[in-house]
C-alpha positions as MATLAB code, in Angstrom:
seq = 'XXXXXXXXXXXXXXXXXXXXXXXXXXXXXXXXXXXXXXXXXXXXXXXXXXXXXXXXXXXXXXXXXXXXXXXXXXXXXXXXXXXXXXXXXXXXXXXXXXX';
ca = [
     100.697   79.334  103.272;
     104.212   80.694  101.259;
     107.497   79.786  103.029;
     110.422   80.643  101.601;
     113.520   78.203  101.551;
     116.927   80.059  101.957;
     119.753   78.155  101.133;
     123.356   78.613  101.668;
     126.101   76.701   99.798;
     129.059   74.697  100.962;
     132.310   76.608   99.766;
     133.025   75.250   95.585;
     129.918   73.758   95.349;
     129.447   74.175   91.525;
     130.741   70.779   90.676;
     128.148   69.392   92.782;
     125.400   71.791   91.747;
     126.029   70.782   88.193;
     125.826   67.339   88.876;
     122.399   67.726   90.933;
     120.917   69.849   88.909;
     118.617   67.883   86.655;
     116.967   66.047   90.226;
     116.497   69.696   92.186;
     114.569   71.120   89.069;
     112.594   67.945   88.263;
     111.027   69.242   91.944;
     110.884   72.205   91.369;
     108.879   71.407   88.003;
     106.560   69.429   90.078;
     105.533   72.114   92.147;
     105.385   74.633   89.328;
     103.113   72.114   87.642;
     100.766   72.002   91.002;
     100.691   75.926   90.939;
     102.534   75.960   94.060;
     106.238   77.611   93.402;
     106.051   81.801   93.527;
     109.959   81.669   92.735;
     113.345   80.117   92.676;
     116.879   80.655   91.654;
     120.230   80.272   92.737;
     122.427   83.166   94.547;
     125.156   84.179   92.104;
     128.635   84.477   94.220;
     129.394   87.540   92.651;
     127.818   90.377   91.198;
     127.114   89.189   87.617;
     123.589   86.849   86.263;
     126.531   84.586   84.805;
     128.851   83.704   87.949;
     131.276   81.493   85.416;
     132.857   79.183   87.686;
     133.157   81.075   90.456;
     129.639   79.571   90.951;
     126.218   80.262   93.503;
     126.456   81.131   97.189;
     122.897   79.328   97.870;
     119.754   79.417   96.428;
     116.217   80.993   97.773;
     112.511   78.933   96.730;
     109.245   80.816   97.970;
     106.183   77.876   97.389;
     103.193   76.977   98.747;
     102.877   74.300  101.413;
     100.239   72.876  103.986;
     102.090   73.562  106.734;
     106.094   74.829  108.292;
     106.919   70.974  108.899;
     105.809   69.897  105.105;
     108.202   73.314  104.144;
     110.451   71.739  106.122;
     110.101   67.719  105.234;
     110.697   69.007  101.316;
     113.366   71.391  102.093;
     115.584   68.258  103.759;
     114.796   65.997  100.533;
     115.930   68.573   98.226;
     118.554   66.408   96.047;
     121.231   69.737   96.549;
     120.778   69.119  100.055;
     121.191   64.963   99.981;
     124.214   65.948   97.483;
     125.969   67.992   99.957;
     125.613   71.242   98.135;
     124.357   73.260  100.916;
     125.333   73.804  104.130;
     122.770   75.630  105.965;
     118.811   75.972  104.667;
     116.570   78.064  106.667;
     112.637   77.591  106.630;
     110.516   79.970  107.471;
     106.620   81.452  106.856;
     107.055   84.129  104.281;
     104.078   86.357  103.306;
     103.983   88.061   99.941;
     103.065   91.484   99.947;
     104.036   93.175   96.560;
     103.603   92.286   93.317;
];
């Protein structure tokens, strides 16, 4: 089943982001590569696709998983999460209706 992760950021997280990055897309390669991520990308904080360094508000991942408690398990390992880069991530069942 598709869950979608919804992430929201700690206030001037970029620094950390930056930092993290490499480990949270290595991840998110891996389930690419299994032909289990729909789609992920960061929240910009403003209204622009290039947030300079005013930075992301969060970040939203739809993928593929067994089950809401493997969602869940990943979600809490995510390196942005160990880093302190978010603050709150939601779980929940998501089920893809269009495209």
């Amino acid at each position: 089943m598709l869950y979608a992760i919804i992430a929201e950021d700690v206030m001037d997280s970029l620094e950390a982001r930056s930092k993290t990055r490499p480990a949270h897309l290595q991840r998110l390669e891996t389930l690419k590569s299994e032909g289990r991520l729909i789609l992920a990308g960061p929240h910009p904080a403003v209204d622009s696709p290039d947030p300079g360094t005013v930075g992301f508000s969060g970040s939203l991942i739809v993928a593929e998983f067994p089950c809401l408690e493997d969602a869940q398990t990943w979600a809490d390992t995510d390196p942005y999460r160990e880093a302190g880069v978010y603050a709150k991530v939601t779980v929940k069942p998501f089920k893809k209706v269009l495209p």
